[in-house]
MARTOR-932045 format. One line per 8 residues: number of its first residue (from 1); their letters; for each residue x negated, y, z of C-alpha. Coordinates in steps of 0.1 Angstrom, whole numbers, always signed. Layout:
MARTOR-932045
NUM) a) X/Y/Z ~ ...
end
This chain:
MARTOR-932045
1) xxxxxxxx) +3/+190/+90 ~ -20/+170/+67 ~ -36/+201/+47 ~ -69/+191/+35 ~ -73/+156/+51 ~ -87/+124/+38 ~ -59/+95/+39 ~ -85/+66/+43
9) xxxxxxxx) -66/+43/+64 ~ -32/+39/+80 ~ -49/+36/+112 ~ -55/+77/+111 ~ -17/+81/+112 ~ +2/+89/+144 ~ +42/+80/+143 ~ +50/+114/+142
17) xxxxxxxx) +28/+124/+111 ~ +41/+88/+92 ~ +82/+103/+101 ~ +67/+138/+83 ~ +56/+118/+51 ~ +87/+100/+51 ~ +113/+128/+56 ~ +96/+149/+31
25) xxxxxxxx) +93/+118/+7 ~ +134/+117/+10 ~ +137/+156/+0 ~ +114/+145/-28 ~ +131/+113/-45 ~ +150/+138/-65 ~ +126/+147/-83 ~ +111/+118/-84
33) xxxxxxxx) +137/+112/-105 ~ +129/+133/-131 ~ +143/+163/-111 ~ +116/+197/-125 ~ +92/+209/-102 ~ +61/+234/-100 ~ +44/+231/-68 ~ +14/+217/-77
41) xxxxxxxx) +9/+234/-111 ~ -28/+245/-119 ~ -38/+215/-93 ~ -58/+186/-107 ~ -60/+153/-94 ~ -92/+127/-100 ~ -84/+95/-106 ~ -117/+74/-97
49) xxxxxxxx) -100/+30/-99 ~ -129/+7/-102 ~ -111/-19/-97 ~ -79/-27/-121 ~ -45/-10/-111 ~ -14/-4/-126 ~ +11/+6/-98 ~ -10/+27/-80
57) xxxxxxxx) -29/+45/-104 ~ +1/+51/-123 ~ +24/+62/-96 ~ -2/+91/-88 ~ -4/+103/-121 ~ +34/+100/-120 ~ +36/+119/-86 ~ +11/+146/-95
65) xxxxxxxx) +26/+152/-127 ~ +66/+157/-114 ~ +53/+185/-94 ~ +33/+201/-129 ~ +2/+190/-117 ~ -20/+171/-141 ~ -46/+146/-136 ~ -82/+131/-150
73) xxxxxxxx) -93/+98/-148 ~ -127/+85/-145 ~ -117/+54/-169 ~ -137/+20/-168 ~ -172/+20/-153 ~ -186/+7/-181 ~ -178/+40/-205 ~ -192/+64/-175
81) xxxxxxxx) -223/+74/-156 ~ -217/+45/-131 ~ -232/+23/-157 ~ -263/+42/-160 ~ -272/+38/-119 ~ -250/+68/-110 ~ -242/+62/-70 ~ -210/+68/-57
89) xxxxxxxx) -216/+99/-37 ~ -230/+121/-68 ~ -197/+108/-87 ~ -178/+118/-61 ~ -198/+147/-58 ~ -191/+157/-94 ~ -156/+149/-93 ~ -147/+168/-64
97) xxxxxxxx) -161/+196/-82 ~ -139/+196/-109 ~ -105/+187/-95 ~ -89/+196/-60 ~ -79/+157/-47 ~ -93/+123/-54 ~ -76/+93/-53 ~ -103/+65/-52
105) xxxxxxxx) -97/+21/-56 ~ -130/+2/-49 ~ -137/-34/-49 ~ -159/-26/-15 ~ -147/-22/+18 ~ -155/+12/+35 ~ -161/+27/-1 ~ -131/+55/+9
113) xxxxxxxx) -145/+63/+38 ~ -180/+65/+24 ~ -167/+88/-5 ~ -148/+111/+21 ~ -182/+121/+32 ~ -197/+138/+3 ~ -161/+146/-11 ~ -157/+187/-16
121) xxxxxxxx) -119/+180/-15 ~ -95/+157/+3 ~ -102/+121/-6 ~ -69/+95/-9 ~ -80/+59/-5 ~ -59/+36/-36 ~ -76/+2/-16 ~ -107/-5/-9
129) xxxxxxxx) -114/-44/-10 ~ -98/-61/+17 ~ -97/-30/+40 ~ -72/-8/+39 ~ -42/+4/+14 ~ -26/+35/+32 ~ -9/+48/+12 ~ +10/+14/-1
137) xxxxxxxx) +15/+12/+40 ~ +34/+48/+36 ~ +57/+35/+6 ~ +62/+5/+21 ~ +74/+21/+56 ~ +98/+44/+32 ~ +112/+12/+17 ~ +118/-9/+50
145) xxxxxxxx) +137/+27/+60 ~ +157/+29/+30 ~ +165/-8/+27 ~ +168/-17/+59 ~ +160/-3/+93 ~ +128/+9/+112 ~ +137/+8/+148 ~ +141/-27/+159
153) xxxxxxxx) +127/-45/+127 ~ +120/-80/+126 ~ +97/-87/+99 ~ +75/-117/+84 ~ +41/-108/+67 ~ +36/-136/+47 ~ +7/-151/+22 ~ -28/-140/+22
161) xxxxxxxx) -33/-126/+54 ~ -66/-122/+53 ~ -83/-106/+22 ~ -46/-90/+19 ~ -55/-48/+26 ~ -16/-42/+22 ~ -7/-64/+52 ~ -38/-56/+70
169) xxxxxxxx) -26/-16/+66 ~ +12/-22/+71 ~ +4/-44/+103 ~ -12/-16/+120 ~ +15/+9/+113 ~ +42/-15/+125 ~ +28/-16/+158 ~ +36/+20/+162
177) xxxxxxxx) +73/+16/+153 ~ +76/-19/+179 ~ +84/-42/+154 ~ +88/-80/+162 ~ +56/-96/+136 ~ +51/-132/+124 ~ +25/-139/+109 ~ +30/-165/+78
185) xxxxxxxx) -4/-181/+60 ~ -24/-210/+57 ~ -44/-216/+85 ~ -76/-205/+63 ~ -56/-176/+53 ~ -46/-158/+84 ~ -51/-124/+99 ~ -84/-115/+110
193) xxxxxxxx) -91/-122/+144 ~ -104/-85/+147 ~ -70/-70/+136 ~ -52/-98/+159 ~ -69/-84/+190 ~ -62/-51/+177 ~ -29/-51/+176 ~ -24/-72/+209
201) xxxxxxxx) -43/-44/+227 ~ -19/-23/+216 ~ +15/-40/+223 ~ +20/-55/+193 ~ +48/-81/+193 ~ +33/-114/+174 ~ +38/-147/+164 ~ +18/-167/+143
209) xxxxxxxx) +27/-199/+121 ~ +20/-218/+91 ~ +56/-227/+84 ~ +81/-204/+63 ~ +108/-222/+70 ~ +109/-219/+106 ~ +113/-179/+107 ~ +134/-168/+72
217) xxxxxxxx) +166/-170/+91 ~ +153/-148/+121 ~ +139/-116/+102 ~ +150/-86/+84 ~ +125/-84/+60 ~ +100/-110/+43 ~ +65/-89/+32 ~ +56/-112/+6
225) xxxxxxxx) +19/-114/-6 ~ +2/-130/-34 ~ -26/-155/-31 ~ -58/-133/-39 ~ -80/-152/-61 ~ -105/-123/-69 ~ -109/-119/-34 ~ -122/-156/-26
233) xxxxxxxx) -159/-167/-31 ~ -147/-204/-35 ~ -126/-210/-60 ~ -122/-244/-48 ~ -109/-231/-18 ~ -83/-212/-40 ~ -68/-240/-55 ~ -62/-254/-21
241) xxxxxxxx) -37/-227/-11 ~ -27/-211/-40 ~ +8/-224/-40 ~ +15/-221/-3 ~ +49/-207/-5 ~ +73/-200/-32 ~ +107/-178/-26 ~ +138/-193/-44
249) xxxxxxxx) +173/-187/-42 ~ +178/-221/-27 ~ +150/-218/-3 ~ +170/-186/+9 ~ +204/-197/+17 ~ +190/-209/+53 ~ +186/-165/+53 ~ +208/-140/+69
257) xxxxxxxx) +230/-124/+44 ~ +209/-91/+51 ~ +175/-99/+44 ~ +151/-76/+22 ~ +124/-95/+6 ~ +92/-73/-4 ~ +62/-79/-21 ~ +32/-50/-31
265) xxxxxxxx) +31/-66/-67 ~ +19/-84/-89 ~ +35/-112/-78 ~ +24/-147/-94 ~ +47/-174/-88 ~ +55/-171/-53 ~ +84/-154/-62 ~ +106/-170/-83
273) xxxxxxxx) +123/-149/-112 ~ +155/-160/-100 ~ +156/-140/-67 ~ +149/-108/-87 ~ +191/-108/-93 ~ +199/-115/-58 ~ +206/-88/-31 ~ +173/-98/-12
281) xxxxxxxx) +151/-80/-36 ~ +137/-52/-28 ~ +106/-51/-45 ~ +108/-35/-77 ~ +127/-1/-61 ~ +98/-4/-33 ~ +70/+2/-61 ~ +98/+32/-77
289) xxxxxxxx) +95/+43/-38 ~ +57/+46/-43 ~ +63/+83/-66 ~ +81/+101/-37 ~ +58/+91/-12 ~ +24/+98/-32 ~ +47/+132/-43 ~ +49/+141/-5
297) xxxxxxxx) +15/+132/+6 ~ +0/+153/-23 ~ +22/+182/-15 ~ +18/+183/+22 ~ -24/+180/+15 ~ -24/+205/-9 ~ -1/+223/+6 ~ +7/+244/-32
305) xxx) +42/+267/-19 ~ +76/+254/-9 ~ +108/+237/-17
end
């Protein structure tokens, strides 16, 4: 189904195709779990981050090698061509030459997409400023799935709403499964009024609101984000919302006893510590869930034999 394609945003996805990554991700966890596998051996995937990463980048290499695949990594620009005025397509052009999928994290918007068009091979987009994260939309779908349900999910997106490419990606996809979304920032800090209107065009059940504590009794799952201070050109403006909300154990008792708290990580403080030992916490298994899922989109792209 996905053989050969670019995964640049979540947007690309139909519902159908997302239920295909995540049923094949299922069969996968297994080996995931340090389960042996050959499928992708002799394939070779190009790690191109230049912007830091530790979850995603590592989960790739992680997911590529599980199936025997191996991987290269571009490493910091500083200590590679970039840093002699080497543009982006004749990188990617080079790179696509010596490996058969690139996985690409770029502090500008539209630099996936960008790359997809000189790319020889299928090109995976790792985040690309405050665009789009689709694959982190895929593990996080898996997660909500395994931790609590798809079909009729109430869930709160809260936090940086709008430099935030995780919620930007995940709010699209939720659209297609009907869930119920409230929308949780700072009034500086909410969801772009272009990805507002998109999603009310397209049936998307929403609710906006500055106020926390008004909604964590009435969802399934809180989608909790940091405050992004790389991503603000005022760092005055930071410090004026940086500690907007902070999850504690006490703050949750007004929850229902089922609620899944998730977070993309690295969390700062808006988590406290002390939720980590609570059943709410969900967010260290969803970054395990993020090998199964890179597993399954690699092998259904690549398409290198069968189960």
């Amino acid at each position: 189904m996905l053989k050969r394609r670019h995964v640049l945003s979540s947007r690309d996805f139909s519902r159908e195709e997302i239920d295909s990554v995540l049923k094949t991700a299922e069969s996968l966890e297994p080996y995931a779990r340090g389960r042996r596998a050959g499928w992708l051996e002799g394939k070779i995937l190009a790690l191109l981050f230049f912007e830091p990463s530790t979850r995603t980048r590592m989960s790739f290499e992680t997911a590529m090698k599980r199936m025997g695949g191996s991987t290269i990594n571009l490493g910091s620009s500083e200590a590679s061509s970039i840093s002699k005025g080497e543009t982006l397509a004749d990188t990617v052009r080079v790179m696509g030459s010596y490996a058969d999928a690139i996985v690409i994290r770029h502090p500008k918007e539209g630099s996936a997409r960008l790359a997809a068009e000189f790319s020889p091979v299928p090109v995976l987009n790792g985040g690309d400023g405050a665009g789009h994260h689709p694959t982190q939309t895929l593990l996080d779908l898996y997660t909500i799935k395994k931790e609590s349900h798809l079909d009729d999910l109430s869930i709160a997106l809260v936090g940086d709403l709008k430099y935030g490419r995780t919620v930007h990606s995940l709010a699209y996809a939720l659209a297609l499964y009907g869930a119920e979304i409230t929308l949780v920032s700072p009034p500086s800090l909410r969801l772009p009024d272009q990805i507002i209107s998109d999603l009310s065009r397209s049936g998307a059940k929403l609710v906006e609101t500055s106020d926390l504590s008004e909604v964590v009794g009435d969802v399934d799952v809180l989608y909790v984000t940091r405050i992004q201070r790389e991503r603000f050109p005022d760092l005055v403006e930071y410090s004026k919302v940086a500690r907007s909300y902070r999850i504690t154990p006490e703050f949750l008792e007004r929850a229902r006893s089922g609620l899944k708290i998730m977070h993309p990580l690295p969390r700062v403080d808006e988590i406290s510590p002390a939720v980590d030992d609570t059943p709410h916490a969900v967010y260290f298994r969803q970054s395990f869930y993020g090998v199964p899922v890179r597993m399954a989109l690699l092998k259904m792209l690549l398409e290198a034999g069968q189960e």
